[in-house]
C-alpha positions as CSV (number, residue, x, y, z in Angstrom):
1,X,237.9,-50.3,-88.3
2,X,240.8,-49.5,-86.5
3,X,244.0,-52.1,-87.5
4,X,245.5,-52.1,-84.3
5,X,245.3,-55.5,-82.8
6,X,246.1,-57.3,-79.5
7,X,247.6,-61.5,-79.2
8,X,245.3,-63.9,-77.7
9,X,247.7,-63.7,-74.3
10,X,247.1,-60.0,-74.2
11,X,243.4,-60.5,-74.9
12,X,243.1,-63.1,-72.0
13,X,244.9,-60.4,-69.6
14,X,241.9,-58.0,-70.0
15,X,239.6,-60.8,-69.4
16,X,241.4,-61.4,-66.4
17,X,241.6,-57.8,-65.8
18,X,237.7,-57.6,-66.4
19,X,236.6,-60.5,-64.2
20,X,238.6,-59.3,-61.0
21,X,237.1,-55.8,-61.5
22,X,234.9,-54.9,-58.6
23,X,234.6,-58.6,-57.7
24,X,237.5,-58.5,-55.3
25,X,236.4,-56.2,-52.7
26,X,233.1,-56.1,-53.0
27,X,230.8,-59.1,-51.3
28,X,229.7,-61.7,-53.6
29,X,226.5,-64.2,-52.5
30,X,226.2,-63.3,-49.0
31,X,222.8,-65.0,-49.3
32,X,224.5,-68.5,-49.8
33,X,226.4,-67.7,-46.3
34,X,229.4,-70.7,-45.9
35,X,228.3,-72.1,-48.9
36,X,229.3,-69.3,-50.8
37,X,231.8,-71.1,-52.7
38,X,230.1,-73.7,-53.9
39,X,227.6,-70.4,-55.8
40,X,231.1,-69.7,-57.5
41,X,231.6,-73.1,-59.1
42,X,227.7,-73.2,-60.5
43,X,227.8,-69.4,-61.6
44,X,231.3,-69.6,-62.8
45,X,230.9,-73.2,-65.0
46,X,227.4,-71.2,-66.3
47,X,229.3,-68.1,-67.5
48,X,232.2,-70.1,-69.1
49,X,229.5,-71.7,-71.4
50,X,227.9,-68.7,-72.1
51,X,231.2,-67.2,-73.2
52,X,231.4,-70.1,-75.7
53,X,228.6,-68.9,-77.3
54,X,230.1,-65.5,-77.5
55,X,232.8,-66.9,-78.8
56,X,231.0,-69.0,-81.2
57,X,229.5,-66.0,-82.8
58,X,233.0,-64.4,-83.1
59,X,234.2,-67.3,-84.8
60,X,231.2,-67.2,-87.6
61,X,231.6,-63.8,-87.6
62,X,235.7,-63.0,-87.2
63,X,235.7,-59.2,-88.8
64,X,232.2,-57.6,-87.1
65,X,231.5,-56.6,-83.5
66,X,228.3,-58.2,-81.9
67,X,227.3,-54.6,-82.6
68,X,227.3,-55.8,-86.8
69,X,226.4,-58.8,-86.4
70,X,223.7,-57.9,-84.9
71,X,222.4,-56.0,-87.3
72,X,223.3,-58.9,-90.1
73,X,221.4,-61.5,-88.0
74,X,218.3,-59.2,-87.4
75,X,218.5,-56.9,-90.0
76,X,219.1,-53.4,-90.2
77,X,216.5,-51.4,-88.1
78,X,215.9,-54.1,-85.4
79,X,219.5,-54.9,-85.4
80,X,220.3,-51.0,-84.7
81,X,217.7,-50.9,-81.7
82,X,219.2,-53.8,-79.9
83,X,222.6,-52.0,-80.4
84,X,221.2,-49.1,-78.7
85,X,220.0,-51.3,-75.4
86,X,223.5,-52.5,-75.8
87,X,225.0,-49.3,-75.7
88,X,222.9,-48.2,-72.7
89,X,223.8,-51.6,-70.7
90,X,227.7,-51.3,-71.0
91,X,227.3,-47.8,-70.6
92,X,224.8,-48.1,-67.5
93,X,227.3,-51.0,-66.0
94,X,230.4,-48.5,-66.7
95,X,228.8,-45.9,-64.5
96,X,227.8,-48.9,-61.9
97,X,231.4,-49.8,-61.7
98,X,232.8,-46.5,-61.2
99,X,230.0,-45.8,-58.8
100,X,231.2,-48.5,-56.8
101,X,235.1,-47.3,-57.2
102,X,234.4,-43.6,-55.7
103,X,231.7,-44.8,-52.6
104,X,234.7,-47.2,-51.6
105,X,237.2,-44.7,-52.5
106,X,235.7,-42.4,-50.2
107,X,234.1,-44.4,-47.5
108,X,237.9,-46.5,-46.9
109,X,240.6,-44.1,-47.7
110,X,239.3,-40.2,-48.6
111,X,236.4,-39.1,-46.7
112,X,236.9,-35.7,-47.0
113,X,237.5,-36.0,-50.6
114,X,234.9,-35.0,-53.3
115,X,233.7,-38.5,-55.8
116,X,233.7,-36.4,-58.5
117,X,237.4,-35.5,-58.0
118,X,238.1,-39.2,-57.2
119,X,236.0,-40.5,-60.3
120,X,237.4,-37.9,-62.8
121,X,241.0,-38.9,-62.0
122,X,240.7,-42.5,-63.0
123,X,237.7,-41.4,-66.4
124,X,240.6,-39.0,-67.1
125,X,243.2,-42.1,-67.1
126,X,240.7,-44.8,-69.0
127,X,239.7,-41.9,-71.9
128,X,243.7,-41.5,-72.8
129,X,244.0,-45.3,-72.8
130,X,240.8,-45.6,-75.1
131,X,242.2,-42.8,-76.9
132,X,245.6,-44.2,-77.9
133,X,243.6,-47.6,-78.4
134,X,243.3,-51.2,-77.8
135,X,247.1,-52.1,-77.8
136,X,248.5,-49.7,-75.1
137,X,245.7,-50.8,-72.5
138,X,246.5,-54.1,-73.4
139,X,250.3,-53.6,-72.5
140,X,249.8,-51.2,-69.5
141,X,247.4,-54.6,-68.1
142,X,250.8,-56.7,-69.0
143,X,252.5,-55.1,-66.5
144,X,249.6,-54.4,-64.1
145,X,247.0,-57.1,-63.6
146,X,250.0,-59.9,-62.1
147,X,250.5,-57.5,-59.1
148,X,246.8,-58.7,-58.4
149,X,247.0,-62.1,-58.1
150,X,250.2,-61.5,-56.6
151,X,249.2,-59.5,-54.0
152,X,246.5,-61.6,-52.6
153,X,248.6,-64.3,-52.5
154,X,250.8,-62.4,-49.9
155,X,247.5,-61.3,-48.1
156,X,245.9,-64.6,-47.8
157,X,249.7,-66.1,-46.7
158,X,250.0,-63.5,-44.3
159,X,246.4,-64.8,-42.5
160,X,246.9,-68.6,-42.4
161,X,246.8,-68.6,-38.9
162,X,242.8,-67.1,-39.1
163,X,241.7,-69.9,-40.9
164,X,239.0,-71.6,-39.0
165,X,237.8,-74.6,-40.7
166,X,234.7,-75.0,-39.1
167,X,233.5,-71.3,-40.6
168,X,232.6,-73.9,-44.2
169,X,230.6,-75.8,-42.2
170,X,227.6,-77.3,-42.6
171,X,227.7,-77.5,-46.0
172,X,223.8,-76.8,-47.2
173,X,222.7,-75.5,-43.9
174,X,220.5,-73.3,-45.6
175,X,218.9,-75.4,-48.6
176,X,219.6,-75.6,-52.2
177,X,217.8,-72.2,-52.8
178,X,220.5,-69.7,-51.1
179,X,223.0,-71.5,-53.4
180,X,220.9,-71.3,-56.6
181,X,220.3,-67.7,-56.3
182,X,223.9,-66.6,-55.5
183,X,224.5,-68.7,-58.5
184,X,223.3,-66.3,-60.6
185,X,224.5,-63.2,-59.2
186,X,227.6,-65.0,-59.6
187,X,226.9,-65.6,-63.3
188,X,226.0,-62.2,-64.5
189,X,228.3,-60.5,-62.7
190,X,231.1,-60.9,-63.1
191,X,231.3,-64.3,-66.3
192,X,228.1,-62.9,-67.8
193,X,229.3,-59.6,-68.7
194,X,232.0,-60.6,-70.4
195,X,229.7,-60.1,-73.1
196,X,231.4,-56.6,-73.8
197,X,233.8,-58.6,-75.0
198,X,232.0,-59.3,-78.1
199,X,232.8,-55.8,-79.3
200,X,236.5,-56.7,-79.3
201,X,236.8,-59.8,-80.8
202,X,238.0,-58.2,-84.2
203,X,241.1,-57.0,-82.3
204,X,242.1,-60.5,-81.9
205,X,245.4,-61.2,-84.1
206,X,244.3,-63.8,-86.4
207,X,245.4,-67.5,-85.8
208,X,244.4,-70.7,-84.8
209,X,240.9,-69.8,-83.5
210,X,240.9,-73.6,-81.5
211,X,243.7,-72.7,-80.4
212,X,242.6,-68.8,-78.8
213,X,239.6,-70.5,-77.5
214,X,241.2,-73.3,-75.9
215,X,243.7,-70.3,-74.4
216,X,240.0,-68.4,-73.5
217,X,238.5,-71.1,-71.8
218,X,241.4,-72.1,-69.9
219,X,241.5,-68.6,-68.7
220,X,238.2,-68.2,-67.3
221,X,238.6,-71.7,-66.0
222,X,241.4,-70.6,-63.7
223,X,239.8,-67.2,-63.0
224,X,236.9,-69.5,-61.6
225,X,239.4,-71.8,-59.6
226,X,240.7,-68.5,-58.3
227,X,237.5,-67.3,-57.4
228,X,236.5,-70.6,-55.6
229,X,239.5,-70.1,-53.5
230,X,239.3,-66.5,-52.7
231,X,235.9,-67.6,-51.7
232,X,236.5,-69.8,-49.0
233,X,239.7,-68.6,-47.5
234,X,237.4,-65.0,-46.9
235,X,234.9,-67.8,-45.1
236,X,237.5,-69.7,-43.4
237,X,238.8,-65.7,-42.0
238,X,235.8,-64.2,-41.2
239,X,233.0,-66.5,-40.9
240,X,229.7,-64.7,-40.8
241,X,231.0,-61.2,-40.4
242,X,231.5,-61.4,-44.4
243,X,228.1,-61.8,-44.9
244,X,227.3,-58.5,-43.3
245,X,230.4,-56.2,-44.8
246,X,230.0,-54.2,-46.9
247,X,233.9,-54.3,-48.3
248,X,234.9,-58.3,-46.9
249,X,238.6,-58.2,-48.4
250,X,239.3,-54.8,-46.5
251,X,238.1,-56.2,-43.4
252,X,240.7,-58.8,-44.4
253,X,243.2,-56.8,-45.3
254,X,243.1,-54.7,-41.6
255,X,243.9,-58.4,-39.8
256,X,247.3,-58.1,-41.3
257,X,249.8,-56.4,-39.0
258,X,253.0,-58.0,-39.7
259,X,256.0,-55.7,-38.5
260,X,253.7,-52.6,-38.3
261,X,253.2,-52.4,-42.1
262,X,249.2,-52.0,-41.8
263,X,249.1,-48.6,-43.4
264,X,251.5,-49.9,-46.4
265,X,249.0,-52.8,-47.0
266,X,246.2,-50.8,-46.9
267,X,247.4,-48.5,-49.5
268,X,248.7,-52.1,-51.5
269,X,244.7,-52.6,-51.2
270,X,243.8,-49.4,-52.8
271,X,246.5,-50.4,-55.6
272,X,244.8,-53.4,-56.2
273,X,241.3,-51.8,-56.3
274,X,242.3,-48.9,-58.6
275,X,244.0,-51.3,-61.1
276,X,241.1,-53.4,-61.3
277,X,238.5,-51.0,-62.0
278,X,241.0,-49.5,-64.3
279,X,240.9,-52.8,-66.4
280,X,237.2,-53.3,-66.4
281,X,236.0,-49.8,-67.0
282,X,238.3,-49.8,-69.6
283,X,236.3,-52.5,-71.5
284,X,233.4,-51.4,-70.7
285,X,233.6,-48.1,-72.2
286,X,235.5,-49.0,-75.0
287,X,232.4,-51.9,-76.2
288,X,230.0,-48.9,-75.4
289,X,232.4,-46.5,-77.9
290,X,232.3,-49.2,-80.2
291,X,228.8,-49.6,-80.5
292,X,228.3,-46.2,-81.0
293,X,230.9,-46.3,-83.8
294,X,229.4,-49.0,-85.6
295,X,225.9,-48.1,-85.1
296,X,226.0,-45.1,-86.4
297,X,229.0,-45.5,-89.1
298,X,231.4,-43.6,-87.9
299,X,234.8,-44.3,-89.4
300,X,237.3,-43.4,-86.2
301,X,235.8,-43.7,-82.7
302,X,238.0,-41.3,-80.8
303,X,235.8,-38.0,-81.3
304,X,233.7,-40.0,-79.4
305,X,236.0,-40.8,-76.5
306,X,235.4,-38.2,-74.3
307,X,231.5,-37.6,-75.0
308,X,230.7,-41.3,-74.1
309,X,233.8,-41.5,-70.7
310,X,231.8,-38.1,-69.9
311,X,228.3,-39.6,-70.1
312,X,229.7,-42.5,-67.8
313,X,230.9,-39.7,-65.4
314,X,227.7,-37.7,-64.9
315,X,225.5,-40.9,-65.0
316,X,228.0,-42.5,-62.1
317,X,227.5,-39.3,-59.9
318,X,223.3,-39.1,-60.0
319,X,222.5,-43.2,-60.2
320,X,222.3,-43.8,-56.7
321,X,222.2,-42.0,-53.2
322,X,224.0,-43.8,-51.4
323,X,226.4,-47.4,-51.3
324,X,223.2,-48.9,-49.4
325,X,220.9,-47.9,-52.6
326,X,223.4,-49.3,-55.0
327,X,223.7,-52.5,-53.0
328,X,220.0,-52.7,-53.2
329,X,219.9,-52.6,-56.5
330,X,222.8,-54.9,-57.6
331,X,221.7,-58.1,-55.3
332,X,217.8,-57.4,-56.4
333,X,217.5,-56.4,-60.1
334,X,220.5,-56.3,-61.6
335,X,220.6,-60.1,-62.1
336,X,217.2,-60.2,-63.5
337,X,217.6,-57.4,-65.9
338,X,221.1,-58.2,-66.9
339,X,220.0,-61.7,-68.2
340,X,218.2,-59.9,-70.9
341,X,221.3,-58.2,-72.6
342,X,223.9,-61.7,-71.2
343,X,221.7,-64.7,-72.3
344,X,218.3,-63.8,-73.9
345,X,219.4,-61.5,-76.9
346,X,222.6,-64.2,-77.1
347,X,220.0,-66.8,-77.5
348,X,217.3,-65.2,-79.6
349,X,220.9,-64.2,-82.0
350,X,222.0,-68.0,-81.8
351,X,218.6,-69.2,-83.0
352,X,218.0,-66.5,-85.2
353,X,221.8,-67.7,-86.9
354,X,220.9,-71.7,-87.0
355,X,217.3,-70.7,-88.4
356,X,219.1,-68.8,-91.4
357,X,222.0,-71.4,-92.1
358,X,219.1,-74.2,-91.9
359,X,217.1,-72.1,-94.5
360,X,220.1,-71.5,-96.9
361,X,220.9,-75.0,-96.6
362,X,217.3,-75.9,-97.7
363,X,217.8,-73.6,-100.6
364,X,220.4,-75.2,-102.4
């Protein structure tokens, strides 16, 4: 395995990184309506425990990747076809997530520009940072991911005079159901994929692992808070026009026109949108890398850097037709068939690992 290895600061960085991903600008429970935050809460609180249990198997398992473990919990054959599902699910999501960075890409600020062209730039970026490994993206996210939180910070202060209280209300208009099913789309994307983080756990300096989790959980818990927020100040600006964009914080983002700066913040948008995919698709392809390395024994991953960022970049460009077709897809299936690789293979592993401790227990 490759010795370089990241502090448990950095490591919560590309978490962060990971969790604002597409989740920014893209439109998150518009089923739930006003009561869109409260989907964030449920979803959020769900995927925090769920990354315990990642976690968890990271702490009985400090050295492997869920990619080895996997095959030490299930055994050899059966462990190697989950990892290939794996594979194809952070590979498949990769390609979803720079799907989503070229249609907005084109559709808000190049129209006339080819995705491919848009879509190679930033694979061509992520496959050097893969390349020179774990540390430098790590370090280049140190520097990056705190103009994010800055920057909508700014936004949102910029608006205050937008916010219309009555946009959150009534509160449950709509029934419980709305609000359990954004629930989930909340919890498997973004929390629930955090999964791909089970691939770099080994990268973790080694310390106080109460300690790193407490430093973990704190993090999502804030990135939650964050999300909450976000949430209802984009209800409180636009009411029910979010629930029909397409892009909510753009539309957001074009209220601003402070001193005639409108063009300057809409390119600070794009910043904020290219360094966020950059931090996600960086993880994603890196756990996909990984899987291949340790599935099929290979000692140094980066001959396979570019085969696997190029299998992300042809599979982005023929997944789907259009950003409709996409959309259709992610608010309809994707939760449903992402449970499988973000809680019922975590679970079948869990109870797999208790049924094995129980029977060596017995044994002595």
């Amino acid at each position: 395995m490759n010795k370089q290895t990241v502090s448990p600061l950095q490591f919560s960085i590309l978490i962060i990184g990971f969790l604002f991903g597409t989740s920014i600008i893209l439109s998150t429970s518009p089923e739930a309506k006003q009561d869109s935050w409260i989907t964030v809460i449920i979803g959020g609180t769900s995927g925090i425990s769920l990354f315990i249990l990642f976690y968890y198997f990271y702490q009985r398992f400090p050295e492997l990747t869920i990619f080895q473990y996997q095959q030490k919990l299930l055994g050899k054959k059966l462990g190697k076809l989950i990892n290939y599902l794996y594979i194809w699910f952070f590979v498949h999501l990769a390609a979803i997530v720079l799907t989503n960075f070229w249609f907005f890409m084109c559709s808000t600020f190049y129209p006339t520009t080819s995705p491919v062209v848009i879509g190679l730039f930033l694979m061509v970026a992520i496959t050097y940072a893969i390349y020179v490994g774990i540390e430098a993206i790590a370090r280049t996210e140190q520097i990056l991911i705190p103009i994010i939180p800055i920057s909508l910070v700014i936004i949102y202060s910029l608006l205050w005079k937008e916010y219309n209280l009555e946009n959150l209300l009534p509160i449950g208009e709509n029934g419980i159901k709305p609000i359990l099913s954004g629930s989930l789309g909340i919890f498997t994307f973004p929390f629930g994929e955090t999964i791909a983080f089970g691939a770099l756990f080994p990268y973790i300096k080694q310390g106080n692992k109460n300690k790193t989790k407490k430093i973990f959980i704190s993090t999502l818990f804030i990135m939650m808070i964050f999300g909450t927020i976000s949430t209802m100040l984009n209800i409180l600006i636009l009411g029910s026009i979010r629930e029909n964009s397409m892009f909510p914080f753009v539309d957001i983002v074009r209220l601003v026109n402070v001193l005639g700066f409108l063009e300057r913040i809409d390119a600070f948008v794009m910043l904020i949108w290219v360094i966020s995919v950059f931090s996600k698709l960086s993880i994603l392809v890196f756990a996909a890398i990984i899987g291949f390395r340790d599935t099929f024994e290979i000692e140094d991953y980066r001959p396979i850097v570019l085969p696997v960022s190029s299998l992300v970049m042809t599979l982005s460009y023929f997944l789907y037709n259009n950003i409709v077709e996409m959309n259709a897809f992610a608010f309809s299936t994707w939760p449903f068939y992402s449970l499988v690789f973000e809680l019922l293979i975590p679970i079948i592993l869990l109870i797999t690992l208790i049924f094995k401790n129980n029977k060596l227990k017995n044994n002595r």
